[in-house]
C-alpha positions as CSV (number, residue, x, y, z in Angstrom):
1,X,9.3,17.6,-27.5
2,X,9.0,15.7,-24.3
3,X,5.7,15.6,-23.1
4,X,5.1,17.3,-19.4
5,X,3.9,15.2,-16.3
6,X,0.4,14.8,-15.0
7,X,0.3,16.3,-11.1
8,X,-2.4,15.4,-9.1
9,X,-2.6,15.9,-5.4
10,X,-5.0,15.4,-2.8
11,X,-5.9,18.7,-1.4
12,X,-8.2,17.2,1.0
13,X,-5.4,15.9,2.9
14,X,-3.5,18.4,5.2
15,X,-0.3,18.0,3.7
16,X,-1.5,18.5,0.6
17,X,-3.2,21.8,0.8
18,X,-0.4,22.9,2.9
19,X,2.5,21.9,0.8
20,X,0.8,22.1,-2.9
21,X,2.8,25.7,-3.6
22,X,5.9,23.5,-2.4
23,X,5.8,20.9,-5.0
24,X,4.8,23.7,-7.1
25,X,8.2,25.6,-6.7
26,X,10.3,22.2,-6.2
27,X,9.3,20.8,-10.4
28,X,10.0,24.7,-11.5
29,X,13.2,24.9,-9.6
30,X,14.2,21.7,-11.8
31,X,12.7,22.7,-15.2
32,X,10.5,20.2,-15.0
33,X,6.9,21.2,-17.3
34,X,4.1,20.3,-15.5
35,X,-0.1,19.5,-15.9
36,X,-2.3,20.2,-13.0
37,X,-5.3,17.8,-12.6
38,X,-8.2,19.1,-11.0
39,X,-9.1,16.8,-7.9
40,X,-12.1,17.5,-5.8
41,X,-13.1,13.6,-5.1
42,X,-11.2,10.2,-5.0
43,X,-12.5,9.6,-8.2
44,X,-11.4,12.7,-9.9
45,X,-7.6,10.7,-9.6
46,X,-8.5,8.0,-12.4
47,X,-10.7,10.2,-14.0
48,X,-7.7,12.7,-15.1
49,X,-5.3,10.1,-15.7
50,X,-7.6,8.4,-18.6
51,X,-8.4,12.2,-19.8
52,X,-4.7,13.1,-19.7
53,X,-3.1,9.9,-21.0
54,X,-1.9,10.8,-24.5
55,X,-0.8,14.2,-23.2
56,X,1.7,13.3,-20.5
57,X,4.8,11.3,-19.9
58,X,3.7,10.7,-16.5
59,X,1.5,10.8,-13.0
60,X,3.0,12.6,-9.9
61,X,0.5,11.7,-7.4
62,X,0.9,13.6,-3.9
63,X,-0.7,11.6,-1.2
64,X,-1.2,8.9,1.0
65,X,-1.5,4.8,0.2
66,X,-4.8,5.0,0.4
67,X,-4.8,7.9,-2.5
68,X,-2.5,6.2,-4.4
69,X,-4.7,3.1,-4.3
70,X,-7.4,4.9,-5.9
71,X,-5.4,5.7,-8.8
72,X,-3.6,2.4,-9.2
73,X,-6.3,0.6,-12.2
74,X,-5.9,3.6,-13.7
75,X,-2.4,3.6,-13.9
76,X,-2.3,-0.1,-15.2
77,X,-5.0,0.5,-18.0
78,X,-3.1,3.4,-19.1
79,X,0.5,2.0,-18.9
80,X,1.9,5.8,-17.4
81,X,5.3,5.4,-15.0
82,X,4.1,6.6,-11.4
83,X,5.8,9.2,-9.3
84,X,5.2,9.4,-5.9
85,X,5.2,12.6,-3.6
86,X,5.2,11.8,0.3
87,X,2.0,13.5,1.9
88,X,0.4,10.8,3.6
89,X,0.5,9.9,7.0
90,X,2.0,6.4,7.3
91,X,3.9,6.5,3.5
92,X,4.3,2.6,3.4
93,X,5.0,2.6,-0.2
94,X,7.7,5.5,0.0
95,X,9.0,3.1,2.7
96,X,9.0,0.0,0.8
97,X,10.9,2.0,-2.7
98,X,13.1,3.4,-0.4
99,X,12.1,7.0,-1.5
100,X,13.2,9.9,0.3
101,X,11.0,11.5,2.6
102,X,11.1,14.8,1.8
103,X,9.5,16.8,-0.7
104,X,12.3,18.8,-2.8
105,X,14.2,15.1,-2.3
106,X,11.0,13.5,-4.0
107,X,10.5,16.1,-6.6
108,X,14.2,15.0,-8.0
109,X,13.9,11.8,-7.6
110,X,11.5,12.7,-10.6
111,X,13.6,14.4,-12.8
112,X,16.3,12.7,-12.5
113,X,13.9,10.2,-14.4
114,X,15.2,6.5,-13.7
115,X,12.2,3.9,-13.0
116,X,12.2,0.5,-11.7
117,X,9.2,-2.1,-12.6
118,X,7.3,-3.4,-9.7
119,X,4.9,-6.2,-9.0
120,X,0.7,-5.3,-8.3
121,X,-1.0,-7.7,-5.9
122,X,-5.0,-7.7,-7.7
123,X,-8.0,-9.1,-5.5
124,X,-11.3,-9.8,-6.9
125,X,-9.7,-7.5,-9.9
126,X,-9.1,-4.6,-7.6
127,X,-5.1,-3.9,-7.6
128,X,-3.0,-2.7,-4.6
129,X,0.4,-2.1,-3.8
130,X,1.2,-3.2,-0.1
131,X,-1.3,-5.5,1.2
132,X,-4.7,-6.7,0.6
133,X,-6.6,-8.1,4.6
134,X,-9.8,-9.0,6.0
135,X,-10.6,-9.1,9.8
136,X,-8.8,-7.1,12.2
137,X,-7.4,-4.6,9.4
138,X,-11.1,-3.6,8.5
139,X,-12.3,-2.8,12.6
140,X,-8.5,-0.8,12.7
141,X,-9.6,1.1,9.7
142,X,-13.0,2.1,10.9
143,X,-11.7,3.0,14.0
144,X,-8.9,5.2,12.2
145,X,-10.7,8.5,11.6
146,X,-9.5,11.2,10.2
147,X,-9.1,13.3,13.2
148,X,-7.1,10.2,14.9
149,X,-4.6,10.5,12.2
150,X,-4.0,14.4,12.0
151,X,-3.4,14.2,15.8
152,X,-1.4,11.6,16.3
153,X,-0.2,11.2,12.6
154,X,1.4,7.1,12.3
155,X,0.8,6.4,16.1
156,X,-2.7,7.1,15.6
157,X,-2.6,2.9,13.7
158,X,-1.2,1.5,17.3
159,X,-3.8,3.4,19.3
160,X,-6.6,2.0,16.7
161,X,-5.0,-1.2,17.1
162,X,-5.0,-1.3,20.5
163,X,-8.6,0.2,20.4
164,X,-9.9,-3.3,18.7
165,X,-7.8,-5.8,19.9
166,X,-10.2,-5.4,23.1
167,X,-13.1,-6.4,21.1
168,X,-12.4,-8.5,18.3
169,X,-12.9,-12.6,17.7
170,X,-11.3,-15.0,15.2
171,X,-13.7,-15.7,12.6
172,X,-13.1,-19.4,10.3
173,X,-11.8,-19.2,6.8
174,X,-10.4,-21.5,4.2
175,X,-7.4,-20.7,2.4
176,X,-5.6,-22.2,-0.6
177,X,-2.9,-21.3,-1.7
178,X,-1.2,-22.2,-5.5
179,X,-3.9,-24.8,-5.7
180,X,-2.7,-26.6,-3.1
181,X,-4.8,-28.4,0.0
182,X,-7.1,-26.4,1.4
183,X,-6.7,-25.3,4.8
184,X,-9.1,-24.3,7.4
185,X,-7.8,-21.4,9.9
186,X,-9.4,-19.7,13.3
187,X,-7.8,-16.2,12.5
188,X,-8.1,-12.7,13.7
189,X,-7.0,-11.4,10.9
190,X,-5.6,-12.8,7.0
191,X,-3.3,-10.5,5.3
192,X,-1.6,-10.8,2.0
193,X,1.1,-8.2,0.8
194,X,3.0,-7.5,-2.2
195,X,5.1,-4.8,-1.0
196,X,7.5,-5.4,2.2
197,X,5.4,-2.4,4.7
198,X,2.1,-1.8,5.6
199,X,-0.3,0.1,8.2
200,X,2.1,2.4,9.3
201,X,5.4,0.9,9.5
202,X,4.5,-3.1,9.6
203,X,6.3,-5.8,7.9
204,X,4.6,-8.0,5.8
205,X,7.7,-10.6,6.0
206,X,11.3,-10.2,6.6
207,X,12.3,-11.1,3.5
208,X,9.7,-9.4,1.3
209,X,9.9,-7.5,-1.9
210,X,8.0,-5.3,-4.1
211,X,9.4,-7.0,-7.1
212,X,9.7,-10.4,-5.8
213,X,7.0,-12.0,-8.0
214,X,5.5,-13.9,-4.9
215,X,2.6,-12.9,-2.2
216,X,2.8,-13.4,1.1
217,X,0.2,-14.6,3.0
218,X,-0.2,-14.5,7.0
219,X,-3.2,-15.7,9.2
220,X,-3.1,-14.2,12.5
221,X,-4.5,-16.6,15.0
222,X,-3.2,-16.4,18.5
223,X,-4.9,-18.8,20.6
224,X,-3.4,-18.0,23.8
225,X,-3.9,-14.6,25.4
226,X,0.0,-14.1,25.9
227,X,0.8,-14.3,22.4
228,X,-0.2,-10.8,22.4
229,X,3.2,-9.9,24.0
230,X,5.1,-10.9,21.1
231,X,2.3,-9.3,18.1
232,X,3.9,-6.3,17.7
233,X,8.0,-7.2,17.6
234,X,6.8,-9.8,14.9
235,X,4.7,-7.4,13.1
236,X,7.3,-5.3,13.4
237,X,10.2,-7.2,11.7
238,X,8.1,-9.6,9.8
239,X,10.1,-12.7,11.7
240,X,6.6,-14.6,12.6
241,X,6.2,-18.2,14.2
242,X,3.2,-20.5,14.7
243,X,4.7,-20.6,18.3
244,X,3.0,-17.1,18.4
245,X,-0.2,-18.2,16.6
246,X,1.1,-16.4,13.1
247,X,0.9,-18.7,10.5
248,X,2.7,-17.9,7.2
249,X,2.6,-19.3,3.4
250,X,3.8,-17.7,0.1
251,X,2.6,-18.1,-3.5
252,X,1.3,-16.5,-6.3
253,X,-2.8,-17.3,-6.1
254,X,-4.3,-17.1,-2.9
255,X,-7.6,-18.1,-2.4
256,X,-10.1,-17.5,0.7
257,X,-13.5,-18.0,1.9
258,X,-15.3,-17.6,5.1
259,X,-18.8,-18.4,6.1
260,X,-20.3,-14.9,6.5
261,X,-18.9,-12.3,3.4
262,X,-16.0,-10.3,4.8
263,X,-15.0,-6.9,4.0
264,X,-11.4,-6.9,2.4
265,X,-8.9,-4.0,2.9
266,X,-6.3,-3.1,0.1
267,X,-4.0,-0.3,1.6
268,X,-6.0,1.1,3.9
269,X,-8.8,1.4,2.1
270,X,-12.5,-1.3,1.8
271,X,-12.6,-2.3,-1.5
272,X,-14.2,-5.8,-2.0
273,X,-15.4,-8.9,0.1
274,X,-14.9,-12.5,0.5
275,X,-14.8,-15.1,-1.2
276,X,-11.5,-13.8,-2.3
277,X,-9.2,-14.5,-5.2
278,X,-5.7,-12.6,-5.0
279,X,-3.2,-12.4,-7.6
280,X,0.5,-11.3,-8.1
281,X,0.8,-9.4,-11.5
282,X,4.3,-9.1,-12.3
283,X,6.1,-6.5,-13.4
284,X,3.2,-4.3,-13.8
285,X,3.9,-0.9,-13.2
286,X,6.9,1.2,-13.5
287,X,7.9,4.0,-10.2
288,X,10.6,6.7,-9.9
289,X,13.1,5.6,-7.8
290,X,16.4,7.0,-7.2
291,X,19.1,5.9,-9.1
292,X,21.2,3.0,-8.0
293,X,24.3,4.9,-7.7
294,X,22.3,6.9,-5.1
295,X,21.0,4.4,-3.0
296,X,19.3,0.9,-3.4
297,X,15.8,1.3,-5.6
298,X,13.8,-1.4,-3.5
299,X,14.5,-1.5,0.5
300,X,15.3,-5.4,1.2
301,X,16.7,-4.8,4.0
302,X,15.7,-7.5,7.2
């Protein structure tokens, strides 16, 4: 007997209280047997999946990044494929798996059952998905709220953007990277991704991948006050130059430090600090994807 799937969605996000009965009908409509975990915190999400692990074949998790960040180390430790419904706001991880943005499109994604095997980016042993930053990324976030996002939904990281940009200064780090030299960098902001998107739409490089088996580093510098003109097309596309003050390196350790401890950011949400060790764990975690024949499992597209 084939063991049903865990579901676990965040009711405290809009679209998941609104579209719970949704999903609901979608999995019945496909036959598909079902286990609802009982969320009423962010920790309830790895809490269920440890309690649930021998019972299911799966985890459905209906949310945003940041939700599905909270449930990643669980998800490792217990080895269950991940399904992915899209009820966040920016959905940076459906973007990156190419998944379809709709729910009854997501909900057979999952039944139809194929998975693809993706890398995990870990820093200072927390794991993440898209992309793991300190500086700029942690004002954005503060300045996100809640009520920002429901009015404005994935605009509301551009107007947050914008928000901070007014205020913030470079700050000094070093940065190796695959023990190589170490390099000292005046940067607004140090990102490192796994995935190929992030905060709302941006591209970590053109050519990334979430099965790539690299990281990709950038330190945002601009010097110059003008270079702000070009920021967003190269965030944007992921094409960046040191002409622009965006400095880039790839690898598979990366490590920082900075004078004063740092808050870092992995998807959207604060989860450690500087000194900072990050790490690509290949082929960590299996996803629903759609099937080849449908359309192409991880988005590589430039």
């Amino acid at each position: 007997m084939v063991k049903p799937i865990l579901l676990l969605i965040n009711l405290q996000s809009k679209q998941g209280l609104l579209r719970f009965g949704e999903a609901l009908a979608s999995f019945n409509d496909l036959g598909v047997q079902y286990i609802i975990g009982q969320i009423k915190e962010a920790e309830d999400f790895a809490r269920c999946i440890r309690r649930y692990q021998e019972r299911v074949s799966a985890v459905i998790i209906g949310g945003g990044d940041g939700t599905l960040n909270v449930a990643v180390d669980a998800l490792v430790e217990t080895g269950l494929p991940l399904g992915i419904l899209p009820l966040g706001t920016a959905n940076d991880l459906v973007r990156t798996l190419n998944l379809p943005r709709t729910l009854p499109e997501a909900c057979q994604v999952i039944a139809q059952g194929h998975r693809q095997t993706i890398d995990l980016g870990r820093v200072n042993g927390k794991y993440f998905f898209n992309v793991a930053s300190c500086g700029l990324s942690i004002k954005i976030t503060q300045k996100l709220s809640g009520r920002l996002k429901k009015r404005w939904g994935v605009v509301a990281y551009a107007i947050a953007a914008l928000r901070t940009m007014v205020t913030i200064r470079r700050f000094t780090a070093v940065i190796q990277v695959d023990d190589g030299v170490e390099m000292t960098r005046r940067s607004l902001q140090i990102a490192v991704g796994n995935g190929r998107y992030y905060g709302g739409g941006l591209t970590i490089a053109k050519d990334a991948a979430i099965d790539d088996q690299r990281l990709d580093l950038y330190s945002l510098e601009m010097p110059q006050w003008w270079h702000l003109l070009f920021l967003l097309p190269a965030l944007r596309t992921g094409q960046f130059s040191n002409r622009i003050g965006i400095e880039r390196w790839e690898g598979k350790q990366i490590k920082v430090w900075t004078h004063e401890p740092k808050r870092v950011n992995t998807d959207g949400e604060i989860t450690t600090k500087t000194p900072a060790l990050f790490e690509l764990c290949p082929k960590a975690l299996e996803v629903f994807v759609p099937p080849p024949a449908d359309s192409s499992s991880v988005d590589r597209s430039s």
